[in-house]
Backbone as CSV, one residue per row, in Angstrom:
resi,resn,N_x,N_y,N_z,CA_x,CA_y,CA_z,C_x,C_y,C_z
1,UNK,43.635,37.159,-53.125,42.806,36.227,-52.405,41.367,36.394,-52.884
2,UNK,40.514,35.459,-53.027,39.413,35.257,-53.553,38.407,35.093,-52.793
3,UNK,37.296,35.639,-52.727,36.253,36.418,-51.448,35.636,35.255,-51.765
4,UNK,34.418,34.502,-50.931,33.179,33.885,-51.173,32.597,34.618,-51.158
5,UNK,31.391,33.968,-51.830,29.559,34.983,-51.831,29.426,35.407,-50.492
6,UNK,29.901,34.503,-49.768,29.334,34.971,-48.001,30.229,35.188,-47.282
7,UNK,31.153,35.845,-47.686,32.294,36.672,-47.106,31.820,37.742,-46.021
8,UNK,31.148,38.280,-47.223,30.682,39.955,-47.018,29.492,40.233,-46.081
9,UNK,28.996,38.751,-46.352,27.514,39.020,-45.485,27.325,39.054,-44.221
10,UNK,26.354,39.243,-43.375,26.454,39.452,-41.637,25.500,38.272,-41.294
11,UNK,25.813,37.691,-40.402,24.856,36.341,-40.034,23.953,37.457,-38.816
12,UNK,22.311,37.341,-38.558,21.896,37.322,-38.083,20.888,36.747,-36.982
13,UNK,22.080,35.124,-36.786,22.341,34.523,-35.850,22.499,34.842,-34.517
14,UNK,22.005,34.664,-33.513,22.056,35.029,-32.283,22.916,33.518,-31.266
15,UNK,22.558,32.630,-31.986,23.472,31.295,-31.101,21.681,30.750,-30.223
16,UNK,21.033,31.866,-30.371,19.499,31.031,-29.645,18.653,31.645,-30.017
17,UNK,17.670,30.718,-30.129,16.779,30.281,-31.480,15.352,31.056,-30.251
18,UNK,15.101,32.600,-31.157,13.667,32.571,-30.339,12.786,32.198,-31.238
19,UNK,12.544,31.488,-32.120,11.020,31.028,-32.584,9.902,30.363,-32.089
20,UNK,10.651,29.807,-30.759,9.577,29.440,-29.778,9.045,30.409,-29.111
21,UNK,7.829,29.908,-29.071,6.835,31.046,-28.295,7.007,31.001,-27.042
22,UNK,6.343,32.638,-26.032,7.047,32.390,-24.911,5.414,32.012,-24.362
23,UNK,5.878,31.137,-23.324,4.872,30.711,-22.385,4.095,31.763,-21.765
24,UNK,2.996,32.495,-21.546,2.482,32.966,-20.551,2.968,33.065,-18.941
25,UNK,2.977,34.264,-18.773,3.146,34.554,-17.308,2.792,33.478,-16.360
26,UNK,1.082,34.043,-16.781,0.494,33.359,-15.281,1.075,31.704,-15.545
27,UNK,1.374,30.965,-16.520,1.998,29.505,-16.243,2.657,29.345,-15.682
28,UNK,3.783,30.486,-15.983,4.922,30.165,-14.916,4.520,30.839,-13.494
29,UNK,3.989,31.305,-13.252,3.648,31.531,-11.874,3.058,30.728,-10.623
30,UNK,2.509,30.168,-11.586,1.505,28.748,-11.099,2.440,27.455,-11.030
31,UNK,3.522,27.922,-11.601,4.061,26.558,-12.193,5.207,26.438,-10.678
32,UNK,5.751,24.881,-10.482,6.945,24.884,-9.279,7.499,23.980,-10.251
33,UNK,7.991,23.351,-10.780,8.468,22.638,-11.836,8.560,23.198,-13.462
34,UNK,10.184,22.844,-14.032,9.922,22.859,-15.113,10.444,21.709,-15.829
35,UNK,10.235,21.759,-16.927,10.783,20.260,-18.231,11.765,20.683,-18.842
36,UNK,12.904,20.450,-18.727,14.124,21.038,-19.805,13.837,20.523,-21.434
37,UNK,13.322,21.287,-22.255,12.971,21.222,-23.350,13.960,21.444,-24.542
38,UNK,15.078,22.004,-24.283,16.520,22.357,-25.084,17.450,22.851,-23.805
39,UNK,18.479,22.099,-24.286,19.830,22.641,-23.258,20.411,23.923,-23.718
40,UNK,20.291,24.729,-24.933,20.649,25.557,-25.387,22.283,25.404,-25.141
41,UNK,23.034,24.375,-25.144,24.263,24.171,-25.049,24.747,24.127,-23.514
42,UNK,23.760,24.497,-22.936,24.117,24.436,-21.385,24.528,23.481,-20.897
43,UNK,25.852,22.488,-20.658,25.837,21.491,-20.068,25.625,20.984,-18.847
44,UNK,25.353,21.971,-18.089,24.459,21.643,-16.703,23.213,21.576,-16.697
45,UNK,22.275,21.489,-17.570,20.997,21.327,-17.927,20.845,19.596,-18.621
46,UNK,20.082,19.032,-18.685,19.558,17.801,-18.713,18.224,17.606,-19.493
47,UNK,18.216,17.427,-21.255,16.716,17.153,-21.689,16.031,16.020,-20.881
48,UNK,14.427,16.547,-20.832,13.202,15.733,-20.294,13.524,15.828,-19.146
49,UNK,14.239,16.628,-18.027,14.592,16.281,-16.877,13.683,17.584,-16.108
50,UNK,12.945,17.350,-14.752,12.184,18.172,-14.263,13.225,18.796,-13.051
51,UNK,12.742,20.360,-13.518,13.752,20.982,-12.267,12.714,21.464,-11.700
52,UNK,13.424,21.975,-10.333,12.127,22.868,-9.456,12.809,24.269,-9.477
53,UNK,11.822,25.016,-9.590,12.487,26.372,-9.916,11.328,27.268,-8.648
54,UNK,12.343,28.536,-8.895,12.187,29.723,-7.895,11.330,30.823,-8.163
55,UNK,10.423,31.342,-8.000,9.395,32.585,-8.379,10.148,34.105,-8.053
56,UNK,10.763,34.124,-10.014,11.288,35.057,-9.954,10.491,36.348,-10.749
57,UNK,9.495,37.316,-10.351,9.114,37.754,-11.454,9.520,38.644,-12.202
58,UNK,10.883,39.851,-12.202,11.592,39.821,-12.410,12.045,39.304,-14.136
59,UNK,12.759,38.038,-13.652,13.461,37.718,-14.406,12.671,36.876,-15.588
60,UNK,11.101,36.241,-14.931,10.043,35.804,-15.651,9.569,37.229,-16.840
61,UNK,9.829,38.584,-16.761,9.005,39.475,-17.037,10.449,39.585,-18.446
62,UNK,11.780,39.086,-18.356,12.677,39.487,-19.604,13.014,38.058,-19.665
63,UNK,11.835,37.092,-19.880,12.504,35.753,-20.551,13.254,34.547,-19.693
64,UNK,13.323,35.185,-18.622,14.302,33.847,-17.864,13.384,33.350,-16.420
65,UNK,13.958,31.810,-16.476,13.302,30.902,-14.632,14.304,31.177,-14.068
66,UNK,14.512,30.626,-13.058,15.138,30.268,-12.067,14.810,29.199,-11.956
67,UNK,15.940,28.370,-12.075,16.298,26.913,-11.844,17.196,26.542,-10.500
68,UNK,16.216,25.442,-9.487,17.128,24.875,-9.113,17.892,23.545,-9.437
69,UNK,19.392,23.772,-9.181,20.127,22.398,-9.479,19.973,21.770,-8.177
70,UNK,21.063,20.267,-8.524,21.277,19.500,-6.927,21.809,19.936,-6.214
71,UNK,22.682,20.845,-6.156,23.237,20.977,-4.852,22.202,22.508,-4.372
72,UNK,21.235,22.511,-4.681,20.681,23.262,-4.004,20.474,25.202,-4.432
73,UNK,21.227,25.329,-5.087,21.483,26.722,-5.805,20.693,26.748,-6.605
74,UNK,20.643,27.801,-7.118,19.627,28.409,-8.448,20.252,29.260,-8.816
75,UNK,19.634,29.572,-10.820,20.320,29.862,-11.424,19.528,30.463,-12.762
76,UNK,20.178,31.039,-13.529,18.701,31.517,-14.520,18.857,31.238,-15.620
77,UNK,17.809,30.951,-16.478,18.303,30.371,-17.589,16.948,30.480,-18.442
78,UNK,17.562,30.168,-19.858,16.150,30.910,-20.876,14.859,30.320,-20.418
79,UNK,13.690,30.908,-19.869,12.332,30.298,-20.055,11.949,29.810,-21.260
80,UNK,12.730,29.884,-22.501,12.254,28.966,-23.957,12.575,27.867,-23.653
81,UNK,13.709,27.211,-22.766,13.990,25.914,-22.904,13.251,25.230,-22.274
82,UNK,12.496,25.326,-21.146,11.581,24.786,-20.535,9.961,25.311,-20.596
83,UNK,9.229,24.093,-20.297,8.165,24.015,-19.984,7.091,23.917,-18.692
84,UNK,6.571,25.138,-18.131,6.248,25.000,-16.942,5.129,23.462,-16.358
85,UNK,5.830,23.283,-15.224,4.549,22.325,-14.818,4.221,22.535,-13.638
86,UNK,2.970,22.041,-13.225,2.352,22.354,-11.895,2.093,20.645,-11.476
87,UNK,2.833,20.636,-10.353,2.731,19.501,-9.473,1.789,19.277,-8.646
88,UNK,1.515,18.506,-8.191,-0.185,18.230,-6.897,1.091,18.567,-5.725
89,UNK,0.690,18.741,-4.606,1.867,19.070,-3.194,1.896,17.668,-3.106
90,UNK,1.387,16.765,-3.194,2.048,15.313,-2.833,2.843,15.004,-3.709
91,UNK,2.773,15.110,-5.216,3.769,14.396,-6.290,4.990,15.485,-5.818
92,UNK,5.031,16.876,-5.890,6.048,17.666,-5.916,6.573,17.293,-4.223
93,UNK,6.238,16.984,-3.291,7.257,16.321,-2.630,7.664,15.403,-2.427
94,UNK,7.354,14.034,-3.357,8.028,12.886,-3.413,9.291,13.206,-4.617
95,UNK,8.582,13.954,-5.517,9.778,14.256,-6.308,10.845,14.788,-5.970
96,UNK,10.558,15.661,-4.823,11.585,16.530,-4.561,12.843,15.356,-3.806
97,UNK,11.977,14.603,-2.657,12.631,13.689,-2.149,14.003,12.745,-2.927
98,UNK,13.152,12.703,-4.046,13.891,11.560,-4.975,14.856,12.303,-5.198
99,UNK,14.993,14.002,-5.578,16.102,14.621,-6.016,17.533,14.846,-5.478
């Protein structure tokens, strides 16, 4: 049997891509909203879609939010894929409403 060139070799592939930079703390701290920026294959995640997430610091301090979904749960998931945002208290509770 006849090997390829890249038989032998080791992929140093991880399946997720950190070349994005990580956001600053204090953003996400400040932040009650985020922007799903890559699903990272997650199919319960939604690009351009704003979640409201949970102040975890914790899990903010090794890379991950806390996301809430619709039915109300939360859940953690890479802080690379999203982008923190900070809502006015009036927009973030009409939004929430709409959710």
């Amino acid at each position: 049997m006849k090997h390829t060139a890249s038989a032998g070799a080791t992929s140093k592939s991880s399946g997720f891509s950190t070349n994005r930079p990580r956001r600053p703390l204090a953003l996400w701290l400040r932040a009650n909203f985020a922007l799903c920026i890559d699903t990272h294959g997650h199919v319960d995640l939604e690009l351009r879609r704003l979640y409201r997430i949970r102040s975890d610091r914790k899990a903010l301090a090794q890379g991950y939010i806390r996301i809430v979904d619709d039915s109300g749960e939360d859940y953690l998931y890479p802080s690379a894929s999203f982008l923190p945002v900070r809502l006015s208290a009036a927009a973030a509770k009409v939004f929430s409403q709409l959710a």
